[in-house]
Steps between C-alpha positions, in 0.01 A plus 500: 500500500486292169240230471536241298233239402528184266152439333447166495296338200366194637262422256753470268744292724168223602545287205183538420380452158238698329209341252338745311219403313445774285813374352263197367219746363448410105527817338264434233133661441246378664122494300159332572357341206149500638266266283220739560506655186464163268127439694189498322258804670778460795356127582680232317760395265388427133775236415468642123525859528810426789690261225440756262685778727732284615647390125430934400655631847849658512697320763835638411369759721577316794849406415720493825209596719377342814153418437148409733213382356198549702139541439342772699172425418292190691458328165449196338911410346583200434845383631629452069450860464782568782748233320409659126649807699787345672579363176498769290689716750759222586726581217528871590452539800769492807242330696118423494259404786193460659351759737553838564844726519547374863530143393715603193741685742511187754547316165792718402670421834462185549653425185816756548509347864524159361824592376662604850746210588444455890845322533623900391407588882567151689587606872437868419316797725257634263314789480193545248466870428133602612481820323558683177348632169341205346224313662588148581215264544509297847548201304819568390579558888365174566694346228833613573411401846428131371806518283749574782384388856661146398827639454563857681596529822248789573246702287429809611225830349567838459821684464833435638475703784146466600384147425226204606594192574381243314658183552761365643700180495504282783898419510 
């Protein structure tokens, strides 16, 4: 007796459509620039000595590279200092901001997520891949999520064959 089965893919068949934000992740190094290391005795900035290594400083160095600057120390900096940086850094740099490397990533996704055109999934079942290789900070979750609940008929988390609902619109 001969049995005979036809595997069904029906993952494949749901229309679903599959948003993978990895696919958004900028490539480029990512550095701290950590202010720390211009402070007099570790307390405060000496406007002087920090305009003298910002005109001596190489910044080629941080040509295409994603950059943080952050003080780790609780210390007396005023807010100048940070734009001197930005400044100097702006023309090399891929991007430059404010806080630590979890900000810069949030940073880097926001602005690659900015780019999505919603209208792209209008009336569309879609699925934002939970898991992979590259960490994804929640708020890139959160802003696909803003992006596409206006327009998609249902967003869902996970993987195709295991996912959460997330919303769904109210026909």
């Amino acid at each position: 007796m001969e049995i005979q089965e036809n595997i069904v893919n029906k993952v494949a068949s749901s229309g679903l459509i599959t948003l993978n934000l990895e696919d958004f992740y900028h490539k480029g190094e990512r550095v701290v620039y950590d202010i720390v290391d211009n402070l007099f005795h570790g307390l405060m900035l000496r406007e002087k000595d920090f305009r003298a290594f910002i005109k001596d400083h190489d910044w080629a160095q941080y040509q295409d590279k994603n950059v943080a600057i952050t003080c780790s120390a609780d210390a007396i900096v005023p807010t100048w200092a940070y734009m001197l940086l930005a400044n100097k850094l702006q023309p090399y740099a891929n991007e430059v901001v404010f806080g630590g490397l979890d900000t810069l990533e949030a940073v880097l996704f926001t602005k690659a997520l900015s780019k999505v055109n919603p209208q792209d999934y209008a009336n569309e079942r879609v699925v934002v891949k939970g898991c992979g290789d590259i960490d994804i900070p929640v708020s890139a979750y959160v802003e696909i999520t803003n992006l596409l609940s206006p327009v998609v008929k249902s967003i869902m988390f996970g993987e195709p064959c295991s996912t959460v609902p997330v919303y769904k619109r109210k026909d």
